[in-house]
ZASE-341479 format. One line per 2 residues: number of its first residue (from 1); for each residue x, y, z of C-alpha. Coordinates in pm, 1 decimal, padded with zeros to 6 digits, always signed. Layout:
BEGIN
NUM = X:Y:Z  ...
% end
This chain:
BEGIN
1 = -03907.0:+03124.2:-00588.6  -04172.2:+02966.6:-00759.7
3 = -04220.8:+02821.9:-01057.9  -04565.7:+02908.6:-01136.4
5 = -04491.7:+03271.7:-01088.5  -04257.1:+03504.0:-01357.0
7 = -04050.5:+03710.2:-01099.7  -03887.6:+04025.0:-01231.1
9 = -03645.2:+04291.2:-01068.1  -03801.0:+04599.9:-00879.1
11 = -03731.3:+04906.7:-01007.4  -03819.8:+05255.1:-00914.4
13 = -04143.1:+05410.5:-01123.1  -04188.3:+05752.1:-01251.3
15 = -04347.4:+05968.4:-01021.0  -04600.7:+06017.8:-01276.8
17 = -04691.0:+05651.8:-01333.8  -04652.7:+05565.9:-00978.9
19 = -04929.8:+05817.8:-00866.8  -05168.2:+05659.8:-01063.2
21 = -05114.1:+05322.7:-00877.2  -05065.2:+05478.3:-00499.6
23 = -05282.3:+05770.9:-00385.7  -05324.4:+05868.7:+00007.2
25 = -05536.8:+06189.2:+00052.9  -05413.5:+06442.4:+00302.2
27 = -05658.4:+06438.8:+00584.7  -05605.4:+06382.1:+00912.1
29 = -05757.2:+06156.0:+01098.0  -05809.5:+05801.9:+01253.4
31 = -05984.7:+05534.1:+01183.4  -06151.4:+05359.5:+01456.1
33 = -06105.1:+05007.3:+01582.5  -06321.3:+04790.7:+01799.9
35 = -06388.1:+04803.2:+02168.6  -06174.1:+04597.8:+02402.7
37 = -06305.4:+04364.7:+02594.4  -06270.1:+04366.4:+02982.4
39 = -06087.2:+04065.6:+03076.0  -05720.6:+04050.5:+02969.3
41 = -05545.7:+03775.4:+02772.7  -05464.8:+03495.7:+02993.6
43 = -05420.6:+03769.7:+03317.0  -05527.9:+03791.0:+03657.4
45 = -05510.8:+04010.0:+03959.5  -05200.3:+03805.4:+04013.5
47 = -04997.1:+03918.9:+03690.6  -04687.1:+04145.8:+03728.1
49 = -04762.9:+04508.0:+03899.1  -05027.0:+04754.6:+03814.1
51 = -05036.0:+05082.9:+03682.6  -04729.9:+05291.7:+03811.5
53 = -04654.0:+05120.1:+04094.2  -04468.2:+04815.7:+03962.3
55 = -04484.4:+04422.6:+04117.7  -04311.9:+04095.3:+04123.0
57 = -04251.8:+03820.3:+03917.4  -04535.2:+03559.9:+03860.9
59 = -04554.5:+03239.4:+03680.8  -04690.2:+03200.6:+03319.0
61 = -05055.1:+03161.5:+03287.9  -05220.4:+02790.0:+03222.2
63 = -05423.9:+02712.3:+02904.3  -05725.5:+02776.6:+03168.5
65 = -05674.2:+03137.2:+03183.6  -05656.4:+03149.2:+03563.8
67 = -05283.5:+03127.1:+03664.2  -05074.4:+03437.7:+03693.6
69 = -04858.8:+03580.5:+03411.8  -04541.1:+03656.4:+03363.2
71 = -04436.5:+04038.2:+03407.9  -04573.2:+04274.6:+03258.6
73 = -04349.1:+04539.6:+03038.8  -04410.5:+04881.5:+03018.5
75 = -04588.4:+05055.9:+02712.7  -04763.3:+05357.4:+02631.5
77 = -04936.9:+05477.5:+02245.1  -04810.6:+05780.3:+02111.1
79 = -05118.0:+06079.3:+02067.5  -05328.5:+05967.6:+02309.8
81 = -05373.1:+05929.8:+02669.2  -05246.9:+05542.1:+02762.4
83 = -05260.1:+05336.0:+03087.8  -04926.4:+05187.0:+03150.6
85 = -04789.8:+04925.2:+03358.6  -04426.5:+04881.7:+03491.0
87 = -04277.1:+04565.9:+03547.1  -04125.9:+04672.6:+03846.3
89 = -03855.8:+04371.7:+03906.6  -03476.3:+04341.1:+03907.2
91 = -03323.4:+04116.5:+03660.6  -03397.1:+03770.9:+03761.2
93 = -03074.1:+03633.2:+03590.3  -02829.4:+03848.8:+03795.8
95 = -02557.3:+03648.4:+04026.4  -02761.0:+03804.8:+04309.4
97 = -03059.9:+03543.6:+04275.3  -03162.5:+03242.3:+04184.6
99 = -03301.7:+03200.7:+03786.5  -03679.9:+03268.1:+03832.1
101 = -03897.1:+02981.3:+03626.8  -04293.3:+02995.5:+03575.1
103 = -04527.5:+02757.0:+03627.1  -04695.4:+02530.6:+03393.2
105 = -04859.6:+02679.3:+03088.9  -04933.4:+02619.8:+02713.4
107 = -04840.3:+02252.9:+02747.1  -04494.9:+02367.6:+02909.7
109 = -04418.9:+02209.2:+03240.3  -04278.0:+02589.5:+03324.0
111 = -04342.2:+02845.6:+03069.0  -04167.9:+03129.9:+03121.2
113 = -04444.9:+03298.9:+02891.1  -04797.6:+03135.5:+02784.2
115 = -05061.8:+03363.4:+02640.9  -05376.6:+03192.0:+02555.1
117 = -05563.5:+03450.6:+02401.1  -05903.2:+03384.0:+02626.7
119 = -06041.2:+03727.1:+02575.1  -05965.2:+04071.9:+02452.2
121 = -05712.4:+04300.8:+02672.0  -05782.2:+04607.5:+02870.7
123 = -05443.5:+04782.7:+02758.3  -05470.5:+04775.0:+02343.6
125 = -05204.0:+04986.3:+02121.7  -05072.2:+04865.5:+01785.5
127 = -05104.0:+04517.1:+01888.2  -05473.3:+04555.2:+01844.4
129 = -05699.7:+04310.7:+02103.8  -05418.4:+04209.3:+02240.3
131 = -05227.2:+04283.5:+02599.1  -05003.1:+04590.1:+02469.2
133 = -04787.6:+04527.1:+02777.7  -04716.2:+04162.8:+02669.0
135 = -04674.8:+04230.8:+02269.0  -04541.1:+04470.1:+02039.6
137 = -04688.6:+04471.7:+01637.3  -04538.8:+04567.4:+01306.5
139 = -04712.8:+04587.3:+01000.6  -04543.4:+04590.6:+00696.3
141 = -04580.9:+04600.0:+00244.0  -04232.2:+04671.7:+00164.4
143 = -04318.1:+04764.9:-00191.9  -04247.8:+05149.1:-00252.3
145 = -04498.3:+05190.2:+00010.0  -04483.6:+05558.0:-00023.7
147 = -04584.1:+05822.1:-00273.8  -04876.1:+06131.6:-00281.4
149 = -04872.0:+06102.2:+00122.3  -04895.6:+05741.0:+00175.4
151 = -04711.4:+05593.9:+00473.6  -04743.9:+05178.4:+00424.1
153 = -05106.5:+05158.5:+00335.3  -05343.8:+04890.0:+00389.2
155 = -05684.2:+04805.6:+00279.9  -05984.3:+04649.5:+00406.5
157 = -05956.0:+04289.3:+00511.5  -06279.5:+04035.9:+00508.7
159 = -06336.2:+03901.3:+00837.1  -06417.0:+03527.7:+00877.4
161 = -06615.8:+03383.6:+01150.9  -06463.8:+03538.0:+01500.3
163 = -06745.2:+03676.5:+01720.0  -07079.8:+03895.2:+01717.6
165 = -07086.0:+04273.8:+01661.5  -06760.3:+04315.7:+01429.3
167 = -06799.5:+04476.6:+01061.9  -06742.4:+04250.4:+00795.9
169 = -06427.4:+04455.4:+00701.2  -06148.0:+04541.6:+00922.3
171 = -05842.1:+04792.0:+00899.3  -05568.8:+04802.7:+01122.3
173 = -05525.8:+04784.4:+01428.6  -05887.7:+04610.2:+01459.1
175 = -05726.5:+04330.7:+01224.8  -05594.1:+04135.5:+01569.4
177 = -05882.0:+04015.7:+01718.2  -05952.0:+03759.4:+01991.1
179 = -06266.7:+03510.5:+01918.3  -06498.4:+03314.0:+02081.7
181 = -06447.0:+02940.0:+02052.3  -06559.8:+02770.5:+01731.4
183 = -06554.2:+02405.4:+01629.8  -06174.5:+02341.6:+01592.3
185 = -06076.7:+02562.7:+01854.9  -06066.6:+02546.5:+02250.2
187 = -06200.6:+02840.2:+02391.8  -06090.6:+03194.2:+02231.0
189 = -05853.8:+03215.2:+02009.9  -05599.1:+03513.5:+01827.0
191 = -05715.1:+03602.0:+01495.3  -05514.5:+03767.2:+01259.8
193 = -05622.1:+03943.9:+00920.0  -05314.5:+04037.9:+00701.1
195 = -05472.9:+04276.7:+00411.4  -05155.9:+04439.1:+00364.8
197 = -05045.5:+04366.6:-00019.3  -04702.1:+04288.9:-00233.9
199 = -04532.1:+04117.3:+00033.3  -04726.3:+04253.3:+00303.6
201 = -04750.5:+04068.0:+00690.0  -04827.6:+04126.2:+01073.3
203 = -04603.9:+04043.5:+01290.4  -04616.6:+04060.9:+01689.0
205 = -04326.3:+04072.4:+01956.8  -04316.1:+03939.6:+02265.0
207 = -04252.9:+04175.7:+02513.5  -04052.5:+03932.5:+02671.3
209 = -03658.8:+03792.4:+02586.8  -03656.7:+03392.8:+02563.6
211 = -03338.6:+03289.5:+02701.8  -03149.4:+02949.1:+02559.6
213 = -02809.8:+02952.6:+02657.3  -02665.1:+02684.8:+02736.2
215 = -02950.4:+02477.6:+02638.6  -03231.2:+02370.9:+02445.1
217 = -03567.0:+02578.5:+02460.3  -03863.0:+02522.9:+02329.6
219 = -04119.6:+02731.4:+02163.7  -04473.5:+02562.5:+02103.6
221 = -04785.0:+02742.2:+01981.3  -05129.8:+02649.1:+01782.8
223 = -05196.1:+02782.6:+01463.3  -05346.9:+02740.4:+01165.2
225 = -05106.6:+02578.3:+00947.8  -05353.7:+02580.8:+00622.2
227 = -05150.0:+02803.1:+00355.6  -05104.9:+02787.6:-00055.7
229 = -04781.8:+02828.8:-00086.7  -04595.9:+03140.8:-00130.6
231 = -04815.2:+03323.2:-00353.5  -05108.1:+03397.1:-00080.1
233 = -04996.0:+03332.6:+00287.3  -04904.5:+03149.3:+00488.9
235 = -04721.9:+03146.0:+00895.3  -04395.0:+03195.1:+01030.8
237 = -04206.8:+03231.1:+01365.4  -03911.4:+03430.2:+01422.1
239 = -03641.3:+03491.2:+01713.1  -03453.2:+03787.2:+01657.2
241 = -03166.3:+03888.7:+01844.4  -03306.8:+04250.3:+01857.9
243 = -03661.0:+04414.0:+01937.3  -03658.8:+04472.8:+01555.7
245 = -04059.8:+04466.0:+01459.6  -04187.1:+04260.5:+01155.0
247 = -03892.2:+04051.5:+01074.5  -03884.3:+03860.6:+00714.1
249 = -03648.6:+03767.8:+00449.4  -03481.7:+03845.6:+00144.3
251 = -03358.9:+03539.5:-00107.5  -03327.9:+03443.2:-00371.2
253 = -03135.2:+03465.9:-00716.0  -02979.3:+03820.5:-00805.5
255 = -03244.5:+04033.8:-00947.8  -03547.9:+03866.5:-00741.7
257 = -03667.8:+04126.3:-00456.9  -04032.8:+03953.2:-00414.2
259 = -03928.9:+03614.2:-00199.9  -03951.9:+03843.2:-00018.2
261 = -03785.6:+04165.2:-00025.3  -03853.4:+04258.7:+00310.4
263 = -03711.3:+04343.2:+00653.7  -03367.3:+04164.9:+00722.6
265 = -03318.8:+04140.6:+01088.4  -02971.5:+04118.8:+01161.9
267 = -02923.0:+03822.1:+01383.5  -03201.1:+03567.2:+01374.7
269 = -03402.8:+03235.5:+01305.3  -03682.3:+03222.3:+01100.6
271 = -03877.8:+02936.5:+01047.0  -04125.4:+02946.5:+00752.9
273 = -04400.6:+02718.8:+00690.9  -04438.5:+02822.6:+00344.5
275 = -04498.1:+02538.4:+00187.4  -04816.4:+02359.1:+00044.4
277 = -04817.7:+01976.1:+00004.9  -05179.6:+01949.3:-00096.8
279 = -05440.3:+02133.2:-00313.0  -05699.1:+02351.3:-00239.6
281 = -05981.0:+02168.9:-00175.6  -05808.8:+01836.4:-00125.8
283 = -05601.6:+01685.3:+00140.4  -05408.5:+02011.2:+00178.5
285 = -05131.2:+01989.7:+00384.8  -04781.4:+02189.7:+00507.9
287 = -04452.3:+02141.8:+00548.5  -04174.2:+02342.4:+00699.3
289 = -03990.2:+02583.6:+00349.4  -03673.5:+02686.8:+00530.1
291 = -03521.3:+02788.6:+00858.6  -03320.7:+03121.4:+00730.9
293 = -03047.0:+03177.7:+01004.4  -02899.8:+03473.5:+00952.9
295 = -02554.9:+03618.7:+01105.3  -02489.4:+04027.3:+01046.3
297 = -02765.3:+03977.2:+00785.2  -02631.1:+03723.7:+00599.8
299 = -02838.6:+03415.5:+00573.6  -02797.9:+03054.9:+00581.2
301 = -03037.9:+02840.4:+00422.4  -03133.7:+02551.8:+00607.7
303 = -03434.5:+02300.8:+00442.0  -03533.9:+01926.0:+00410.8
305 = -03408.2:+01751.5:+00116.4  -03797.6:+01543.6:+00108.5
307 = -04072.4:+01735.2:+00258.0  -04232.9:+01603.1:+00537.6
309 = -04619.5:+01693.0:+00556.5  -04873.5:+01742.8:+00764.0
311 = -05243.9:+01744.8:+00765.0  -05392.8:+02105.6:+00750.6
313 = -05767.3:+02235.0:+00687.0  -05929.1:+02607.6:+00715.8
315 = -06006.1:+02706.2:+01067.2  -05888.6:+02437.0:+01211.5
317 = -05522.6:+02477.6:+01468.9  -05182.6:+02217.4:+01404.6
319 = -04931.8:+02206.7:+01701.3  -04620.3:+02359.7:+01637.6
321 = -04263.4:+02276.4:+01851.2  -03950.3:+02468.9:+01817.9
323 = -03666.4:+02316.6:+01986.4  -03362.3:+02543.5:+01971.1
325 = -02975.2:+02575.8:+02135.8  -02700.2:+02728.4:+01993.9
327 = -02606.7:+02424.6:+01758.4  -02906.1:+02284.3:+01694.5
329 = -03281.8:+02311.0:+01561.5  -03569.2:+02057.6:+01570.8
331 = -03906.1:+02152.1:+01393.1  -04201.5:+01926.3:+01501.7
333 = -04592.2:+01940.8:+01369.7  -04936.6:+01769.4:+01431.7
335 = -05211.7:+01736.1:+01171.9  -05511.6:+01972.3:+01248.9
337 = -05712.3:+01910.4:+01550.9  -06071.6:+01903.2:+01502.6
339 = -06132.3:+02050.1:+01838.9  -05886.1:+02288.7:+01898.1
341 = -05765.2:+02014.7:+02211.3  -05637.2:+01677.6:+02101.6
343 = -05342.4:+01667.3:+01852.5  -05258.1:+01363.1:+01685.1
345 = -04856.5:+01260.8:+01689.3  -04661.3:+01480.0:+01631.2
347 = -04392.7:+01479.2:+01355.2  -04046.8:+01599.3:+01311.8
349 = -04072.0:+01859.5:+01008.5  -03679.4:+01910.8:+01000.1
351 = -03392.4:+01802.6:+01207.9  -03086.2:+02005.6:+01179.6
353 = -02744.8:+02109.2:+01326.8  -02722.8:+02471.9:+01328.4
355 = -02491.8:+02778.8:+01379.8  -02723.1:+03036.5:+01584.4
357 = -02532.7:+03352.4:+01641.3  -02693.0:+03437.3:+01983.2
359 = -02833.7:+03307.8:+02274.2  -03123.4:+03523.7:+02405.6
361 = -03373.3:+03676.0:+02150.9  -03708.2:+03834.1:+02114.1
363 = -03979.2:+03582.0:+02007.0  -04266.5:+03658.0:+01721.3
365 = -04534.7:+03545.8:+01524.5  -04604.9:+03627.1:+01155.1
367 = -04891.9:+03598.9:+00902.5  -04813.7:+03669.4:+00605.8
369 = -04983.6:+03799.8:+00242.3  -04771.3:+03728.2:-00065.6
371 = -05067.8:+03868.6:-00291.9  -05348.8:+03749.2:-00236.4
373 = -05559.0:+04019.6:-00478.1  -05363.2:+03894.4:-00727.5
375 = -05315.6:+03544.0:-00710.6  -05744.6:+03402.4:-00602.7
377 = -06029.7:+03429.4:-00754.4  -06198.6:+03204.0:-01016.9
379 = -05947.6:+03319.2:-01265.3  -05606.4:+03323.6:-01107.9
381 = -05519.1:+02988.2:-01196.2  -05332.0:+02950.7:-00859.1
383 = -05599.2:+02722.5:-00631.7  -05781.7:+02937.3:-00479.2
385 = -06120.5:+02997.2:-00640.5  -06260.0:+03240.1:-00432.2
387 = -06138.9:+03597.1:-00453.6  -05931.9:+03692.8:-00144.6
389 = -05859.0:+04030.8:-00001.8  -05627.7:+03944.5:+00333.5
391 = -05518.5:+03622.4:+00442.3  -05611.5:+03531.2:+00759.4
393 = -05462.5:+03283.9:+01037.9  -05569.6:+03155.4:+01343.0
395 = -05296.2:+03134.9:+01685.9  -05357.8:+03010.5:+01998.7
397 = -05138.7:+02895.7:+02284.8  -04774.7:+03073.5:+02228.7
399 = -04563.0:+03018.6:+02459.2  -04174.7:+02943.9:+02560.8
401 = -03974.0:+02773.5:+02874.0  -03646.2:+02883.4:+03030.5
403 = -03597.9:+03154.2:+03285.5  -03832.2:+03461.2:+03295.0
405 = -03617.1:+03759.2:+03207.7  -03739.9:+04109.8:+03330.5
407 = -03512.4:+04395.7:+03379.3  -03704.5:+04644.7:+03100.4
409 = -03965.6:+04866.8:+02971.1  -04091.4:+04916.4:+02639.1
411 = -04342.9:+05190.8:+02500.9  -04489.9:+05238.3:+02181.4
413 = -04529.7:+05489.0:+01889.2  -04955.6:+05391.2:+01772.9
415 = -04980.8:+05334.7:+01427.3  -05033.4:+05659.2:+01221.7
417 = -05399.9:+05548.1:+01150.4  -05397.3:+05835.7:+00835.6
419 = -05740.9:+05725.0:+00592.2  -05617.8:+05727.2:+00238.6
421 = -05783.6:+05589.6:-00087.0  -05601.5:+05350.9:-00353.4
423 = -05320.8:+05200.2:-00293.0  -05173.8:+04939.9:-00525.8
425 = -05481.3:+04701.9:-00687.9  -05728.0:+04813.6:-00430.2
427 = -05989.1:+05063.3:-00569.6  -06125.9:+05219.0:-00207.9
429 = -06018.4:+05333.1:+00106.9  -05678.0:+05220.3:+00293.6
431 = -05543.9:+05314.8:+00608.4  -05102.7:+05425.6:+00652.4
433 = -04962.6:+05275.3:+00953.4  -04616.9:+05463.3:+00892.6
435 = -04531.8:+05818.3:+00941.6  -04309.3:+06004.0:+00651.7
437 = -03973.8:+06144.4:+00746.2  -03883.2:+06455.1:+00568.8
439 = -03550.6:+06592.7:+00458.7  -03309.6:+06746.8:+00771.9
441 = -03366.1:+07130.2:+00547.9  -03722.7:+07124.5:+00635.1
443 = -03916.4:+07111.3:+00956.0  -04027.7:+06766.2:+01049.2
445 = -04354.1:+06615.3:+00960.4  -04453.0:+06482.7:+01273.9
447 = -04389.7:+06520.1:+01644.7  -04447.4:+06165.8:+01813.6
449 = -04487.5:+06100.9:+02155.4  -04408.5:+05813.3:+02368.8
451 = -04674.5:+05838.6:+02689.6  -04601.1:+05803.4:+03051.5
453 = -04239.6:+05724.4:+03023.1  -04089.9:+05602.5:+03360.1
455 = -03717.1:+05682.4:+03348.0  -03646.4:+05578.7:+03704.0
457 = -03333.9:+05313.6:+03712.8  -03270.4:+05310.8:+03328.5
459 = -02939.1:+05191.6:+03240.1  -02982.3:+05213.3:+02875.5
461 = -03243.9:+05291.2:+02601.0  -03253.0:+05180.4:+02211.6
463 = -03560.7:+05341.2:+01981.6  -03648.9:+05039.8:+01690.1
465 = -03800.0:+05114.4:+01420.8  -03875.4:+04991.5:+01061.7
467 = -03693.5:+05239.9:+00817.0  -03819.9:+05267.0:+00477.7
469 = -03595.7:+05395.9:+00227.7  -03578.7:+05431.1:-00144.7
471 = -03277.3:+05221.8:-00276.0  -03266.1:+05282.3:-00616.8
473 = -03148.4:+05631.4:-00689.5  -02842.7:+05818.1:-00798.9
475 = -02787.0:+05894.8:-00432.1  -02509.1:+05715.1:-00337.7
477 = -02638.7:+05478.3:-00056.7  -02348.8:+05546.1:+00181.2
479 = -02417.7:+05919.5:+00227.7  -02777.7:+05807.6:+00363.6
481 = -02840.1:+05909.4:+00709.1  -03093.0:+05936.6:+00984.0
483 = -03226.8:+06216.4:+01213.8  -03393.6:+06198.1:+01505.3
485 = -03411.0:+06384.6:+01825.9  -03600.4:+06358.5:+02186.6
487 = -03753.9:+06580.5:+02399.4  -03666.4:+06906.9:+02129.0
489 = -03322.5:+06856.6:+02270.6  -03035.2:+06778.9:+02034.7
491 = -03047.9:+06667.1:+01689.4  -02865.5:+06332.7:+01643.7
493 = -02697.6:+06182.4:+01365.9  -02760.1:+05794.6:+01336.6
495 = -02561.0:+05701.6:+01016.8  -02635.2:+05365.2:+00834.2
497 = -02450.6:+05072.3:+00956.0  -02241.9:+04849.4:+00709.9
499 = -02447.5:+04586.8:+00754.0  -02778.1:+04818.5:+00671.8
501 = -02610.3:+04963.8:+00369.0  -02536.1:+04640.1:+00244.8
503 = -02916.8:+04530.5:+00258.6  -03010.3:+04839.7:+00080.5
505 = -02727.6:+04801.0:-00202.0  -02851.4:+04402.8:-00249.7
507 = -02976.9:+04285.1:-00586.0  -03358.8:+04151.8:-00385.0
509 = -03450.6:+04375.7:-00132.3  -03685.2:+04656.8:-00149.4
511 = -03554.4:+04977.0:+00089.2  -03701.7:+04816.9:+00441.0
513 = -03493.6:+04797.6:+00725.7  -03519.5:+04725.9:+01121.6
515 = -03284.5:+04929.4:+01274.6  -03228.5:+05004.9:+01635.5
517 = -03058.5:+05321.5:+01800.4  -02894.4:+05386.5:+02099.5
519 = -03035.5:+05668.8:+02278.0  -02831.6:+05892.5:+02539.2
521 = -03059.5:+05829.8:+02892.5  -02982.7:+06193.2:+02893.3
523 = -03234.0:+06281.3:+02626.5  -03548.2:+06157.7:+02792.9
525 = -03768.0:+06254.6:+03052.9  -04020.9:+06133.9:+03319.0
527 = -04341.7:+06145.0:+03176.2  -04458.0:+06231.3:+02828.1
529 = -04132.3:+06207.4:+02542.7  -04174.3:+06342.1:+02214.5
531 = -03984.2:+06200.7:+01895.2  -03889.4:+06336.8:+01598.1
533 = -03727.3:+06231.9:+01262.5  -03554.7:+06382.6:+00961.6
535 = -03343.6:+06223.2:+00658.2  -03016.3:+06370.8:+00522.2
537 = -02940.3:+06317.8:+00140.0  -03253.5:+06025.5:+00121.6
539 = -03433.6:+06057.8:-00199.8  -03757.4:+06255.0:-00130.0
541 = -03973.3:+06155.3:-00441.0  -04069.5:+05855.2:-00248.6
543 = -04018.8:+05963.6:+00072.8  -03858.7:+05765.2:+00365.3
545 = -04065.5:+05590.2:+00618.0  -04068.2:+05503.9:+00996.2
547 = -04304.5:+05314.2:+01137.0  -04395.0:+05020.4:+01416.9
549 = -04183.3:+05251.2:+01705.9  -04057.1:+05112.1:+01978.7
551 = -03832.0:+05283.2:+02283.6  -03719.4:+04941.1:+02469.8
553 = -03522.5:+05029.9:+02831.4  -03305.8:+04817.3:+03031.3
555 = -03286.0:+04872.3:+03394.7  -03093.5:+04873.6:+03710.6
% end
């Protein structure tokens, strides 16, 4: 909440007068993104096995680029023709061998994952320039982001200074770039542009559990720590228990659903650096907001009393530490580097005991737009004089220690890609990201399709998704349920959990959820899987929502 901003509940618009705000044109079509480069991120020769024929275990890369990788998982983009890579390795945390630790990478002594971001990736999907074997994306603007065929639209982002031949204005998936070095970086760099408005961010998965039982692990990363406040952007990291996809929060007083009304992941740690300690133009600065840990979706609010601050500036990369067990959570900073390669002393943002509900989680990185259409320009009153269409951050670095865990393979749904013209205050084209789900009494509006699916030694298989519904009806919420079925085999029922139905029937969110689903092995198939979903007794008027599609297996 803040105090500079009037904050008022959500509620549901007339079809009529939401129309007029949202409008997606029919056509189909995608938009294109920018060609990868030919070297992948951090990866050699030496990285886990190649296409189709699976490999071992190898350390995490170096900040040089030139060490191996850990494994690779699996993934393939639905509609088109993907390569795909299969880790290939047994579990290395079963009794039968020893607990499998990488080398040194990403300032780690032995990183079980480093990914430097050196260059753009051969193997692209959602994740944009990124290795789509080592990430997963999610894009999200929880905001009634459907209506007259949209599907979570998202305009044009400006794009700062990254490298030669790129438009001035991106849409996804081209908005995850890798750049050449730059003064305050060292070497290339991740760039993400986050044009996605009311509450909108981009978040991206490792492809890779971090393990911390029974000790204390450590995340680190570079980014750009520059933010003002709440009302444009600003970074976050998250560990989620499940492969949910663009995790955020939800608090706030009853009746506030814009701090910020958005996915709920059911087990998790959050840690938001949401806070601005300086002005604009002078001696800005950040400070860690909050660590939200939530249990069964229920959060705890963890924050400093006194602010501790450090030094930020545009373009220009603080050091980040996350030190994390079961009971406890440390959250250390630098000031900016003006090279992208020394840090000054680092600083403990927050020191705190802790009740973390799980032990082994999925790792991610978040940028995140509050509004920044609304709240820049010369008239905005809210520091930034310039008028801003995204926010962008730059990441470099990301890593985490403890034992590499393999044992699975994920594939991907792409993003819907569907061109689209006006959607909330932007007057031009946007791009959905999400796919509409229909109701169960008519056929459903898209068949999806999960490439190259290797179904050899799969013990089990969850689809996650983020679910969009509309929670303000005369529906009643508990009737809500979701379709979905594999291969044109049987439809399944996937009712909404208590947990899901509790989000939904809260006084601040706004209808997203991640939810994950158990899927019968029995319903897939070697090779190409198709996917399709339907709604029973979900309000239609602003239809439901899947998008940033994930089918994660565990194997043998």
């Amino acid at each position: 909440m803040h105090a500079a901003e009037t904050r008022t509940p959500m509620r549901a618009l007339p079809t009529s007068v939401f129309l007029a705000v949202i409008g997606c044109s029919s056509a189909s079509g995608h938009l294109t993104g920018s060609d990868a480069g030919t070297k992948g991120a951090g990866g050699t020769a030496g990285s886990g096995g190649a296409s189709q024929s699976g490999g071992g275990a190898a350390g995490a890369g170096d900040n040089t680029g030139g060490k191996p990788t850990q494994p690779d998982a699996s993934v393939a983009s639905g509609g088109t023709s993907a390569t795909t890579h299969d880790a290939g390795t047994p579990d290395t945390r079963t009794p039968d061998g020893p607990i499998v630790h990488g080398g040194p990478g990403c300032g780690l002594a032995a990183a079980a994952f480093c990914d430097t971001f050196d260059a753009p990736a051969k193997t692209n999907g959602r994740a944009g320039e990124l290795d789509s074997r080592r990430w997963s994306a999610g894009r999200l603007a929880p905001q009634l982001p459907s209506g007259n065929g949209c599907a979570i639209g998202i305009g044009p982002g400006t794009l700062p200074t990254c490298r030669d031949g790129l438009p001035k204005q991106v849409y996804p998936d081209q908005d995850t770039l890798i750049c050449d070095p730059m003064p305050g970086t060292d070497g290339g760099h991740l760039l993400v542009v986050t044009a996605a408005q009311n509450y909108g961010q981009n978040s991206y998965r490792i492809r890779q559990p971090f393990d911390f039982a029974g000790r204390t692990g450590k995340v680190v990363f570079d980014a750009e720590g520059f933010t003002i406040g709440g009302l444009l952007g600003w970074i976050s990291l998250e560990i989620t228990e499940d492969p949910v996809n663009a995790p955020c929060f939800s608090v706030g007083a009853a009746g506030v659903n814009n701090n910020e009304g958005s996915l709920v992941p059911r087990n998790a740690v959050e840690i938001q650096f949401q806070n601005q300690c300086g002005g604009y133009s002078s001696t800005p600065a950040v400070s860690l907001s909050m660590i939200d840990v939530l249990h069964e979706y229920q959060d705890t609010i963890l924050a400093p009393k006194t602010p501790t601050c450090v030094a930020t500036e545009r373009n220009r990369l603080n050091h980040f530490e996350i030190a994390i067990s079961q009971t406890h959570i440390e959250v250390s900073a630098t000031p900016f580097s003006t090279d992208g390669k020394s840090f000054g002393p680092s600083q403990v943002l927050y020191s705190t005991d802790a009740s973390v509900p799980f032990s082994r989680g999925w790792v991610q990185i978040t940028t995140h737009n509050h509004a920044t259409l609304k709240y820049s320009g010369p008239n905005s009153g809210f520091g930034a004089p310039e008028s801003l269409d995204d926010w962008t951050a730059r990441w470099d670095n990301v890593g985490f220690d403890g034992p590499i865990v393999s044992g699975f393979r994920e594939y991907e749904i792409a993003d819907s890609l569907t061109p689209g013209t006006n959607a909330w205050n932007r007057m031009g084209p946007i791009v959905n990201v999400g796919y509409l789900m229909g109701d169960a009494k008519d056929p459903p509006k898209n068949v999806l399709h999960f490439s190259d699916v290797d179904t050899n030694d799969v013990e089990s298989a969850r689809l996650s998704l983020s679910g969009w519904y509309l929670n303000q009806s005369d529906k009643p919420l508990d009737t809500y349920v979701l379709r979905y079925r594999l291969n044109g085999k049987t439809w399944r029922e996937r009712p909404f959990t208590a947990g899901e139905l509790g989000l939904l029937g809260g006084t601040h969110t706004q209808g997203q959820l991640g939810q994950i689903i158990d899927v019968p092995v029995g319903d897939l198939v070697q090779g190409d899987n198709t996917l399709e979903f339907t709604t029973v007794n979900v309000p239609q008027n602003y239809p439901p929502i899947a998008a940033n599609i994930d089918l994660v297996l565990s194997t043998k």
